[in-house]
Every structure is written in C-alpha cells, then in structure tokens.
PyMOL Python script that loads the backbone (N, CA, C, O; Angstrom):
from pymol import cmd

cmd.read_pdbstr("""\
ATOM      1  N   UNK A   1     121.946  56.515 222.981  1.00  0.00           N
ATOM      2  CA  UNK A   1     121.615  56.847 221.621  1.00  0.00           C
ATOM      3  C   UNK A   1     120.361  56.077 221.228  1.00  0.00           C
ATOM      4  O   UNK A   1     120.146  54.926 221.606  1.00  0.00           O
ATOM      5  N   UNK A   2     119.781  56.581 220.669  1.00  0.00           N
ATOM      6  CA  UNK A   2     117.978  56.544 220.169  1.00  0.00           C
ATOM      7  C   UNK A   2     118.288  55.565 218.925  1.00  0.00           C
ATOM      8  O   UNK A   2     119.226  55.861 218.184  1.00  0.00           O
ATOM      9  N   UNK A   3     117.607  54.532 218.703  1.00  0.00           N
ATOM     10  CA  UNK A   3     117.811  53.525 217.607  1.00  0.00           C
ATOM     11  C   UNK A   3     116.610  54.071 216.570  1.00  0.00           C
ATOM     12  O   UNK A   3     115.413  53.864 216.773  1.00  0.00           O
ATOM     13  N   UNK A   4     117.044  54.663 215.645  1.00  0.00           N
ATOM     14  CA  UNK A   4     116.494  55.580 214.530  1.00  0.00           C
ATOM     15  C   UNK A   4     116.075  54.835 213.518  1.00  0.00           C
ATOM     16  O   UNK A   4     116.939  54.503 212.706  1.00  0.00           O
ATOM     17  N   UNK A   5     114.550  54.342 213.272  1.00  0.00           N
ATOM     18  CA  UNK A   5     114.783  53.520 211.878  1.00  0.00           C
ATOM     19  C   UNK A   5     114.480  54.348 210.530  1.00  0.00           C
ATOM     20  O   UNK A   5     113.381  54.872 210.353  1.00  0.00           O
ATOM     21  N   UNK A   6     115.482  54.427 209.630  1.00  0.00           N
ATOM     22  CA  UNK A   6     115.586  55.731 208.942  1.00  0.00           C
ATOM     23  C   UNK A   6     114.681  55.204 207.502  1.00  0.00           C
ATOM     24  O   UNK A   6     113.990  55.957 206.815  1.00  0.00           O
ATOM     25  N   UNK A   7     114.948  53.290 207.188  1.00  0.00           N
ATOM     26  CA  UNK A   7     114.396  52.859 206.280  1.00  0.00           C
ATOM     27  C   UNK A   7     113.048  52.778 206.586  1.00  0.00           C
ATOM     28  O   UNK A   7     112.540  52.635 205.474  1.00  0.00           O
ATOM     29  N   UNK A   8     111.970  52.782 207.564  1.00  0.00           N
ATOM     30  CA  UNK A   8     110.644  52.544 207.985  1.00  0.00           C
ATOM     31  C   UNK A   8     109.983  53.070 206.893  1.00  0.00           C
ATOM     32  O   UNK A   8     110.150  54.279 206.733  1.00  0.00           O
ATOM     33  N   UNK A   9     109.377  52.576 206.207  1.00  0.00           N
ATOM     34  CA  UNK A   9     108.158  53.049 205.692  1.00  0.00           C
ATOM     35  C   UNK A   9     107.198  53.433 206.315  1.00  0.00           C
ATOM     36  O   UNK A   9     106.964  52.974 207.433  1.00  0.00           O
ATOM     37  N   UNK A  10     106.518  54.242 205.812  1.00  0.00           N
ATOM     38  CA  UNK A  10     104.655  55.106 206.671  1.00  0.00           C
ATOM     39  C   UNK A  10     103.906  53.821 206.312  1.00  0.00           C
ATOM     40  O   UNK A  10     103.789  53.469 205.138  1.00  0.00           O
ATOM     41  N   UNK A  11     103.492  53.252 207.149  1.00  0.00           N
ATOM     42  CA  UNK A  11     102.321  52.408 206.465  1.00  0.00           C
ATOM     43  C   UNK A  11     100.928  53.280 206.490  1.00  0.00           C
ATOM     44  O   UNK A  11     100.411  54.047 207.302  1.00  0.00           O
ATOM     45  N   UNK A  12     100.591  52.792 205.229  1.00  0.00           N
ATOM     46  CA  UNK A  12      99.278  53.634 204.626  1.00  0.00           C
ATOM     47  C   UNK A  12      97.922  52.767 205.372  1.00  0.00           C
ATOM     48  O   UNK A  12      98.110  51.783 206.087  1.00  0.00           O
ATOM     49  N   UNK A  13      96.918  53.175 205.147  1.00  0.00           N
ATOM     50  CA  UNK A  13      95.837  52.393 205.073  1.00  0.00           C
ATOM     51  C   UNK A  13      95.291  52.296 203.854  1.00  0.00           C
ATOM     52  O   UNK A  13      95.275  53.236 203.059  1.00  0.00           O
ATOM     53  N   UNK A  14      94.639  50.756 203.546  1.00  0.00           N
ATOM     54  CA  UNK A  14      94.515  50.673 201.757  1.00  0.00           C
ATOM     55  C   UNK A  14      93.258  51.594 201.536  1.00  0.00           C
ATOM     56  O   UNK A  14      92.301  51.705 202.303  1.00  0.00           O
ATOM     57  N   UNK A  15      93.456  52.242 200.316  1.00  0.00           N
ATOM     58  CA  UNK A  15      92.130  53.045 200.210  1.00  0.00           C
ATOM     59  C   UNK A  15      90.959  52.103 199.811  1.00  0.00           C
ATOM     60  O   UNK A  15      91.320  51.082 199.225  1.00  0.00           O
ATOM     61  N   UNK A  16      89.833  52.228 199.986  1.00  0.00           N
ATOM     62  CA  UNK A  16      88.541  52.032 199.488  1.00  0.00           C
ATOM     63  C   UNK A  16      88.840  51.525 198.016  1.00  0.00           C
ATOM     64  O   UNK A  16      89.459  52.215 197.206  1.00  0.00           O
ATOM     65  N   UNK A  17      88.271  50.056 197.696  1.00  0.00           N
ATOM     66  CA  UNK A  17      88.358  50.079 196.239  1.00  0.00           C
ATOM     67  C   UNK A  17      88.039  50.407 195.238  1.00  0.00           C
ATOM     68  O   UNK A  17      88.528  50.058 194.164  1.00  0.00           O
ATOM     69  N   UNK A  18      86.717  51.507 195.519  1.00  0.00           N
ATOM     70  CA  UNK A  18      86.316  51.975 194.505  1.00  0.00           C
ATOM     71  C   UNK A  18      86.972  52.989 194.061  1.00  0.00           C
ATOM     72  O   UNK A  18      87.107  53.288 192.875  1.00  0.00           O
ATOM     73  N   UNK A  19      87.593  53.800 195.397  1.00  0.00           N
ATOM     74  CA  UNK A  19      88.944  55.012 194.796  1.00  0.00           C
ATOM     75  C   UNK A  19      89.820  54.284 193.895  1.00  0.00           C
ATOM     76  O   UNK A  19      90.054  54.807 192.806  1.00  0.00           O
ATOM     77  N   UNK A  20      90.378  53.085 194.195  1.00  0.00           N
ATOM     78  CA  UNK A  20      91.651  52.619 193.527  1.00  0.00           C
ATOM     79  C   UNK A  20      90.953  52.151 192.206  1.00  0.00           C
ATOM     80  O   UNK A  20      91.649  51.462 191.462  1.00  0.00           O
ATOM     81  N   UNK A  21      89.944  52.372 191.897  1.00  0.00           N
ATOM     82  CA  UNK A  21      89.143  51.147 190.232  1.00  0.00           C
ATOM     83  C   UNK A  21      89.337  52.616 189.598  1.00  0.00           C
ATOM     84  O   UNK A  21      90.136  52.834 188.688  1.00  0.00           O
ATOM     85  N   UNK A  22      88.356  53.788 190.294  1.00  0.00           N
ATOM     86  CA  UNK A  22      88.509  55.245 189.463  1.00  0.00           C
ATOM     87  C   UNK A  22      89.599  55.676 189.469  1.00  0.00           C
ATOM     88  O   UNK A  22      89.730  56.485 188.551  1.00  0.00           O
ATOM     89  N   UNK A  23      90.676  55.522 190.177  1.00  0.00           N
ATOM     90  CA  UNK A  23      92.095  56.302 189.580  1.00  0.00           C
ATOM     91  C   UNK A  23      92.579  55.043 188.913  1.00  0.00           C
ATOM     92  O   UNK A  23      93.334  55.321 187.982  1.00  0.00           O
ATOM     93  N   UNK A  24      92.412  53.862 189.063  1.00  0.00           N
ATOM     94  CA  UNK A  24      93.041  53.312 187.877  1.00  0.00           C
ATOM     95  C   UNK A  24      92.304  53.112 186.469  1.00  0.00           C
ATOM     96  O   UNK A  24      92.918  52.409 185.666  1.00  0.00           O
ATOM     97  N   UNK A  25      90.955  53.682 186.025  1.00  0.00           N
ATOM     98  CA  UNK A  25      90.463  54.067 184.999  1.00  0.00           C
ATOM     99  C   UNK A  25      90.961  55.271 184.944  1.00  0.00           C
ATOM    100  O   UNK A  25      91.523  55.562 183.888  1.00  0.00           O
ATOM    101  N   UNK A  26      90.921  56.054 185.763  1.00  0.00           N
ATOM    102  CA  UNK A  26      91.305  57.928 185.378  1.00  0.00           C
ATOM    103  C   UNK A  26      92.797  57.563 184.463  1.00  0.00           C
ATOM    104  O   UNK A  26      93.086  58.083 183.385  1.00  0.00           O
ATOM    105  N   UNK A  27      93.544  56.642 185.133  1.00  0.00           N
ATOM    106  CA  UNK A  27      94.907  56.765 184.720  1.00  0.00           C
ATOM    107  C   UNK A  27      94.935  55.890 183.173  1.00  0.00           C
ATOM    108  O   UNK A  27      95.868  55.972 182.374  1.00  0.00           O
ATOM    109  N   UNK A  28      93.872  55.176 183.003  1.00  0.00           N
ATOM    110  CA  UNK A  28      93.881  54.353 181.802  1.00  0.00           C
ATOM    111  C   UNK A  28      93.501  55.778 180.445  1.00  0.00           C
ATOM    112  O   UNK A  28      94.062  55.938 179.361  1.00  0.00           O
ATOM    113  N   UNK A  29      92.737  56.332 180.869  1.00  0.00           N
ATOM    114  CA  UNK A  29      91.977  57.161 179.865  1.00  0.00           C
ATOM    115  C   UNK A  29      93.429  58.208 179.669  1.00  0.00           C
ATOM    116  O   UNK A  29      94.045  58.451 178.631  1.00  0.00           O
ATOM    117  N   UNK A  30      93.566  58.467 180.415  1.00  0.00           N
ATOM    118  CA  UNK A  30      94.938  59.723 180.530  1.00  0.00           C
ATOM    119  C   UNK A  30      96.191  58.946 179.735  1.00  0.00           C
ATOM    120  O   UNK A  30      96.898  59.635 178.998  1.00  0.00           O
ATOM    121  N   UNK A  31      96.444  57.661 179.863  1.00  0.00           N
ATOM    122  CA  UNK A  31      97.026  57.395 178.768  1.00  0.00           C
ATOM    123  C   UNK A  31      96.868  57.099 177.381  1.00  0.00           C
ATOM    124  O   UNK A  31      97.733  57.064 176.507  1.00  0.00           O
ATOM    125  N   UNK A  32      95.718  56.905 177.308  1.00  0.00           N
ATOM    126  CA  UNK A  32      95.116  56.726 175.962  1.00  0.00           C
ATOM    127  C   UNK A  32      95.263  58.372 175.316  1.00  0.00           C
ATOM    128  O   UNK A  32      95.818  58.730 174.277  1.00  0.00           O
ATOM    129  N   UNK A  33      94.725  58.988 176.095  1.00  0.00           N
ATOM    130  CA  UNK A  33      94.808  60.673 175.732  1.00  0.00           C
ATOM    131  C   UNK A  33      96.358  60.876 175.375  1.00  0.00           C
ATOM    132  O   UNK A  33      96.647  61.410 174.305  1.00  0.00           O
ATOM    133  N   UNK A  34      97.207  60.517 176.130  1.00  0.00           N
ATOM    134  CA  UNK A  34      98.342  60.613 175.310  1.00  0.00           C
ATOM    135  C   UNK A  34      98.905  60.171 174.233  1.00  0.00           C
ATOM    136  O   UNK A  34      99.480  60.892 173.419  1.00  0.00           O
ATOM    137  N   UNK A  35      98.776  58.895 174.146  1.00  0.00           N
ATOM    138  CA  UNK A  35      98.814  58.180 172.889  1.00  0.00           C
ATOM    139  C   UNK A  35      98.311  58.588 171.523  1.00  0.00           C
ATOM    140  O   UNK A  35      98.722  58.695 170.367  1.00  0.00           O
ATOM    141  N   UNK A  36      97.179  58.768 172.261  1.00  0.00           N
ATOM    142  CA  UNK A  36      96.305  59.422 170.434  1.00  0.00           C
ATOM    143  C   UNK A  36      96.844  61.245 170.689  1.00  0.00           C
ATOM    144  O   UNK A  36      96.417  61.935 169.764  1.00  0.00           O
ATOM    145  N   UNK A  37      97.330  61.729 171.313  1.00  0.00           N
ATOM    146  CA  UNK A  37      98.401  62.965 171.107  1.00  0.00           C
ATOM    147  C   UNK A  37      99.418  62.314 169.741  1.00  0.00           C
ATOM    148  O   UNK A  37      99.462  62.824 168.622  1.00  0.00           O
ATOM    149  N   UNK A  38     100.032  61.322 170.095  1.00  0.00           N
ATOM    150  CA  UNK A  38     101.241  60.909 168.785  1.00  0.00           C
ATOM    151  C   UNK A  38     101.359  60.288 168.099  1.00  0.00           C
ATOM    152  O   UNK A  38     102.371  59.675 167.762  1.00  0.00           O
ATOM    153  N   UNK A  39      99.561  60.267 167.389  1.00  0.00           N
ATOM    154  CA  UNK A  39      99.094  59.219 166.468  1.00  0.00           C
ATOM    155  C   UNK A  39      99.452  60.674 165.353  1.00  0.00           C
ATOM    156  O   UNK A  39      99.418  61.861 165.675  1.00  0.00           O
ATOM    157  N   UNK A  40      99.803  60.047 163.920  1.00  0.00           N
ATOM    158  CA  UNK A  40      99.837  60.962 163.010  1.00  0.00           C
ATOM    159  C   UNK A  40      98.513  60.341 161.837  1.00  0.00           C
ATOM    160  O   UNK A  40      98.554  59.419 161.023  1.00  0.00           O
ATOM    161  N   UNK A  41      97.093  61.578 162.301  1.00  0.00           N
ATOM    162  CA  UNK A  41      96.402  61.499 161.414  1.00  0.00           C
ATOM    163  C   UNK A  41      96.858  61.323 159.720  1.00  0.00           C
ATOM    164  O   UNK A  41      97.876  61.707 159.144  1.00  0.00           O
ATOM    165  N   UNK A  42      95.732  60.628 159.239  1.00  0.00           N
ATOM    166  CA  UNK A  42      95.803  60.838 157.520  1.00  0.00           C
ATOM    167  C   UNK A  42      95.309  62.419 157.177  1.00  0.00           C
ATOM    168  O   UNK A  42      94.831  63.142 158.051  1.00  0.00           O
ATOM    169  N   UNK A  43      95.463  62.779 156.002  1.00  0.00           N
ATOM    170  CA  UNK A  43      94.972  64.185 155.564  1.00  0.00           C
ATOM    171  C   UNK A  43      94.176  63.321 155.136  1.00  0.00           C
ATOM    172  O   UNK A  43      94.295  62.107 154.971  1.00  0.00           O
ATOM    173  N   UNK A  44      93.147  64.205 154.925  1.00  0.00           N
ATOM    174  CA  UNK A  44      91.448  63.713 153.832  1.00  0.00           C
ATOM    175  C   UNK A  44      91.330  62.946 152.637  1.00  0.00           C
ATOM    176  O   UNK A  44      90.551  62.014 152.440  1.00  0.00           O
ATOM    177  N   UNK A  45      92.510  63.615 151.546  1.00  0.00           N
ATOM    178  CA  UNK A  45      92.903  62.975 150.304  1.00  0.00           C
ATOM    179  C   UNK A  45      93.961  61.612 150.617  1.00  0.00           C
ATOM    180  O   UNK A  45      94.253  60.878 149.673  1.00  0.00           O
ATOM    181  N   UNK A  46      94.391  61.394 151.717  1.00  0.00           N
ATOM    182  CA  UNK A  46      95.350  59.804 151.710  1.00  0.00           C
ATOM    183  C   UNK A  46      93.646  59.182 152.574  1.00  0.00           C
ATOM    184  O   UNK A  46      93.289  58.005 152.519  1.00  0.00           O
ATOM    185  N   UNK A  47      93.083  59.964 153.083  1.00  0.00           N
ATOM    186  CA  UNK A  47      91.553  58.697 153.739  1.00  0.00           C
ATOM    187  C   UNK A  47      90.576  58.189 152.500  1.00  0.00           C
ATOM    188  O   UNK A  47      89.901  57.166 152.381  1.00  0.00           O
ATOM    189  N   UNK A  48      90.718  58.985 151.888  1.00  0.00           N
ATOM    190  CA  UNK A  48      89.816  58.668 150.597  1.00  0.00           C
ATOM    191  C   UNK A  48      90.630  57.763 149.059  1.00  0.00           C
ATOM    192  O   UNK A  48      90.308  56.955 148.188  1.00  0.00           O
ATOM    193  N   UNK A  49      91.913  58.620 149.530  1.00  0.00           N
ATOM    194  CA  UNK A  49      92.412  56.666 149.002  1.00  0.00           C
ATOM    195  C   UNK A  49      92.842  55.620 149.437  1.00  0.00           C
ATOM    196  O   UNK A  49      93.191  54.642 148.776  1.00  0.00           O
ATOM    197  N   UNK A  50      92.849  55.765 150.741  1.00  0.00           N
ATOM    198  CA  UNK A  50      92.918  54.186 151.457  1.00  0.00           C
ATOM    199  C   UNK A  50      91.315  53.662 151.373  1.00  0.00           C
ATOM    200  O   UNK A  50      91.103  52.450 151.320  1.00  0.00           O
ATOM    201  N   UNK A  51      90.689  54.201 151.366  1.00  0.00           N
ATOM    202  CA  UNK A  51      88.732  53.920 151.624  1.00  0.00           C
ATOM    203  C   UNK A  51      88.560  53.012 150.022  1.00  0.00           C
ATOM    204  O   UNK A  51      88.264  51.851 149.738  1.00  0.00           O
ATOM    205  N   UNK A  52      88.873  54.074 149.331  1.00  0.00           N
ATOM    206  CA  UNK A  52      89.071  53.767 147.744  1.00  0.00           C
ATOM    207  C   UNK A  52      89.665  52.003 147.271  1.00  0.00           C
ATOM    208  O   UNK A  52      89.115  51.236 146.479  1.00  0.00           O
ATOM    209  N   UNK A  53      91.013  51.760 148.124  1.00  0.00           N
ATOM    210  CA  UNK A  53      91.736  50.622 148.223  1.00  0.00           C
ATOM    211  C   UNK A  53      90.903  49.711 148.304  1.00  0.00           C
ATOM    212  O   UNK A  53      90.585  48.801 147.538  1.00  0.00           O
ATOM    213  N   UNK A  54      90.351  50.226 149.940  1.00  0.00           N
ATOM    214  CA  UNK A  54      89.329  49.090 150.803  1.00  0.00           C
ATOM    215  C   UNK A  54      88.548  48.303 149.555  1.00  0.00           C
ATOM    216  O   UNK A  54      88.463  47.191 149.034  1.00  0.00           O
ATOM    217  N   UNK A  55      88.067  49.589 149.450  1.00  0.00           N
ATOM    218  CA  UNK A  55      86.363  49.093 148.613  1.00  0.00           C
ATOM    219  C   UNK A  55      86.802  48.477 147.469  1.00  0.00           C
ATOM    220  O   UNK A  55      86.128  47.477 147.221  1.00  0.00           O
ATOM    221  N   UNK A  56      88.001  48.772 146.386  1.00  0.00           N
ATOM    222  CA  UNK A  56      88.201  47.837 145.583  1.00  0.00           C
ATOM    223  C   UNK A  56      88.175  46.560 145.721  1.00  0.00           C
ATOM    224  O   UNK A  56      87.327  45.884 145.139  1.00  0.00           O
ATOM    225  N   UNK A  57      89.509  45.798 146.864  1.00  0.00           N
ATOM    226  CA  UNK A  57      90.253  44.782 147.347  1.00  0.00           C
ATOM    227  C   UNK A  57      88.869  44.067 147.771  1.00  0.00           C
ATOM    228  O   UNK A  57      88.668  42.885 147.494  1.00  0.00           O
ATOM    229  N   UNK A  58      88.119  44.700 148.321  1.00  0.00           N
ATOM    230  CA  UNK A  58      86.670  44.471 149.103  1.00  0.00           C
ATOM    231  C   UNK A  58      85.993  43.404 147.594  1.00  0.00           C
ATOM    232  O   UNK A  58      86.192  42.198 147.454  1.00  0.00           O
ATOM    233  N   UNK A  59      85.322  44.164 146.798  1.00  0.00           N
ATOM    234  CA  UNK A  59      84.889  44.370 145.121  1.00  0.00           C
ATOM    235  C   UNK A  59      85.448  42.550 144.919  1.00  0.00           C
ATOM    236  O   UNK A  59      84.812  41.504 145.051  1.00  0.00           O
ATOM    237  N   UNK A  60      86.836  42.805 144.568  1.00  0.00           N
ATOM    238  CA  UNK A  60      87.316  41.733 143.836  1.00  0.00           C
ATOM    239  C   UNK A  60      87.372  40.554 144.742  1.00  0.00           C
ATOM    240  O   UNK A  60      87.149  39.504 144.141  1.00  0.00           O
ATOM    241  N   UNK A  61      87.620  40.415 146.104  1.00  0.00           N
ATOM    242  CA  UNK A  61      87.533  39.717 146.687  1.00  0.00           C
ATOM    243  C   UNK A  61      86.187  38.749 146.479  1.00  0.00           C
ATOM    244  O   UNK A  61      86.118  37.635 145.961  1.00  0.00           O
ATOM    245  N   UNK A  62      85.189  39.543 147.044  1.00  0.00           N
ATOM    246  CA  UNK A  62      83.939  39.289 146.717  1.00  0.00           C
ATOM    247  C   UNK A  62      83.705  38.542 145.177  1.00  0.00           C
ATOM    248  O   UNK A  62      83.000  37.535 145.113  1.00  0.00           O
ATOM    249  N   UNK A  63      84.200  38.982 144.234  1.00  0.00           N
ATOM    250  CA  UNK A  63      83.945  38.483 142.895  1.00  0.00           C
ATOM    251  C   UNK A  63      84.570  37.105 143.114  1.00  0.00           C
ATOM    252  O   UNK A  63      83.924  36.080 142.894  1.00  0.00           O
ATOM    253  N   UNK A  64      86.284  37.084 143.703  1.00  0.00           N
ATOM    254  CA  UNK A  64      86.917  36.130 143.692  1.00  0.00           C
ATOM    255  C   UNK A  64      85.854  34.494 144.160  1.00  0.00           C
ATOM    256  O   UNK A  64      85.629  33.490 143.484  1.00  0.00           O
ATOM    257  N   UNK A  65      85.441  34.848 145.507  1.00  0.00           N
ATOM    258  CA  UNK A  65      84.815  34.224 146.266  1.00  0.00           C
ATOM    259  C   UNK A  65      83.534  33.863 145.736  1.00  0.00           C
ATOM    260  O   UNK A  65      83.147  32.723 145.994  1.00  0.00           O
ATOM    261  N   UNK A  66      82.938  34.466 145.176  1.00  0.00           N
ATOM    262  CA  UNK A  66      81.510  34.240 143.955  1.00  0.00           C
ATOM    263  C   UNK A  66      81.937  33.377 142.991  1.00  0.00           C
ATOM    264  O   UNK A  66      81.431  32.255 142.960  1.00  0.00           O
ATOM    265  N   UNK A  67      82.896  33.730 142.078  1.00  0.00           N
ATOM    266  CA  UNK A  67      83.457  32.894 140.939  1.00  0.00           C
ATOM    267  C   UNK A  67      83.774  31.299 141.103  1.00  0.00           C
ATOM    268  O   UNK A  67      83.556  30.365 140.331  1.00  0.00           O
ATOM    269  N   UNK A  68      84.431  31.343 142.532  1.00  0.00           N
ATOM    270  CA  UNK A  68      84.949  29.831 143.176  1.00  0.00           C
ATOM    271  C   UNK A  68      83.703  29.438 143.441  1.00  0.00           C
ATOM    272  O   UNK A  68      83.338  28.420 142.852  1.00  0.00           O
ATOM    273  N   UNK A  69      82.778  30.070 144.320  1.00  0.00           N
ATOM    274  CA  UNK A  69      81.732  28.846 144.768  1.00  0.00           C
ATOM    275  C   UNK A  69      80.663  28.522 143.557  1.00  0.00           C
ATOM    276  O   UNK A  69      80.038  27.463 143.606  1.00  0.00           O
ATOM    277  N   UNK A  70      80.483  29.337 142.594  1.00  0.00           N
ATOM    278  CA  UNK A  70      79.834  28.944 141.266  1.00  0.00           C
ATOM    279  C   UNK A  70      80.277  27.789 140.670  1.00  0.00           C
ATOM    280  O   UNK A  70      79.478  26.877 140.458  1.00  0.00           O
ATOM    281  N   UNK A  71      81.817  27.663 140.268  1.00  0.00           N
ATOM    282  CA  UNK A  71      82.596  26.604 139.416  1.00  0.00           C
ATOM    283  C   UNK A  71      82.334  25.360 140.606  1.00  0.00           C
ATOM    284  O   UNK A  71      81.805  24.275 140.362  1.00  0.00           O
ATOM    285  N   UNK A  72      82.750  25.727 141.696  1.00  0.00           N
ATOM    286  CA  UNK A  72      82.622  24.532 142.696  1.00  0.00           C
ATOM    287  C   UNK A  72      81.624  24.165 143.127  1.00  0.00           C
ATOM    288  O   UNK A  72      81.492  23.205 143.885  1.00  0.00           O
ATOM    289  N   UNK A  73      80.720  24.906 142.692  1.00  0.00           N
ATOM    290  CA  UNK A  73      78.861  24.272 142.954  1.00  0.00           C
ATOM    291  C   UNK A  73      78.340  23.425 141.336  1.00  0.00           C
ATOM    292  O   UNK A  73      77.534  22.502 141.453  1.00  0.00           O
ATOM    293  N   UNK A  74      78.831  23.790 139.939  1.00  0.00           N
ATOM    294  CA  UNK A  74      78.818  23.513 139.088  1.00  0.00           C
ATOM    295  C   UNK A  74      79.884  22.128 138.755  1.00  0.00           C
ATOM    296  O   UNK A  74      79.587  21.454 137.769  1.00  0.00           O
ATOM    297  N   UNK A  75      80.870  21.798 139.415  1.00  0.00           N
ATOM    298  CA  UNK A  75      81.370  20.821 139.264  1.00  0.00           C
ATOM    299  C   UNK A  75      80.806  19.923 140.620  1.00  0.00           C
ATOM    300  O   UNK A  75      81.178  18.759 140.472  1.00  0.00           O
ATOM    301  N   UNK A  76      80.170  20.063 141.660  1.00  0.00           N
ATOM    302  CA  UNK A  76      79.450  19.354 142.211  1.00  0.00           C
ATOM    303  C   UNK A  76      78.240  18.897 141.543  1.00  0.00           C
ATOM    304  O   UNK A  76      78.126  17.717 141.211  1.00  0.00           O
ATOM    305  N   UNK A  77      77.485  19.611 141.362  1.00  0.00           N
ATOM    306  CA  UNK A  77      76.246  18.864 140.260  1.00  0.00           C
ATOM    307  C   UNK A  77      76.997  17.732 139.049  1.00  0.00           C
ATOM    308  O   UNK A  77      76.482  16.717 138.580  1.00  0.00           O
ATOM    309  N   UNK A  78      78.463  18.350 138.739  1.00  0.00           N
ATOM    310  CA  UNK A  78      78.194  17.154 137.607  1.00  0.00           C
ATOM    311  C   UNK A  78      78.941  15.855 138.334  1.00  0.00           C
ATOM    312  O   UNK A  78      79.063  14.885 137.585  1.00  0.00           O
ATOM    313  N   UNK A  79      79.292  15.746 139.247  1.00  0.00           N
ATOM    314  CA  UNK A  79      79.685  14.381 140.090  1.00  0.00           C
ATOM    315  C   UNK A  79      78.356  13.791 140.906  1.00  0.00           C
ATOM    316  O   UNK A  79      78.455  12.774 141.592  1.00  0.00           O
TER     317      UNK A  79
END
""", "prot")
cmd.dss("prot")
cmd.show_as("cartoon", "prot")
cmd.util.cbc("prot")
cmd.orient("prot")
C-alpha cells in the first residue's frame, strides 16, 4: 500500500512583488468601493444645514477667541 499524503499542500512559488503590492492595492480600492456602497448620503437640504451649523459654530468661535485675546491683551498692558 502506497503512503498517500492527503494533507500535502501544493507549494506555490511566491509571486513577484510587484503582483502582490497591485492586488493588494486592487483589493484595498475594491473595499473602499464597497464601503462607500453603504454610506447613506445627506440630501442637499440636510448639507446645507449642516454647512450652515459649520459656518455659524465657526463665526462665534472665532468671536469667542477674538474677545479673550483682546481682554487678555488689555489686562496685560495694565500689569
């Protein structure tokens, strides 16, 4: 009886690394492509009031940050 090795793996030869860099970019992009498949866009009117948000929060921030370094540049001069 013939001693059969049934678990043997094929050994491969390693491919070229530049095959293995492009299928492992091909395979990066192909998942990204899926991903943004089951992204749930905004409609136009929720982008223009989140934009709207921005630019306020943006606005006052800015004021916030103006207001402080004025008082705190004005109480430096008087020390």
């Amino acid at each position: 009886m013939a001693k059969g090795n049934k678990n043997a793996k094929a050994v491969k030869k390693p491919e070229f690394f530049l095959i293995r860099w492009f299928k492992s970019v091909s395979n990066f992009f192909r998942g990204v492509s899926v991903e943004l498949k089951k992204v749930t866009w905004p409609t136009k009117d929720e982008l223009i009031q989140y934009t709207i948000v921005v630019v306020v929060i943006c606005a006052v921030l800015t004021l916030f940050i103006w207001g402080l370094d004025t008082v705190l540049g004005l109480l430096k001069g008087l020390f």
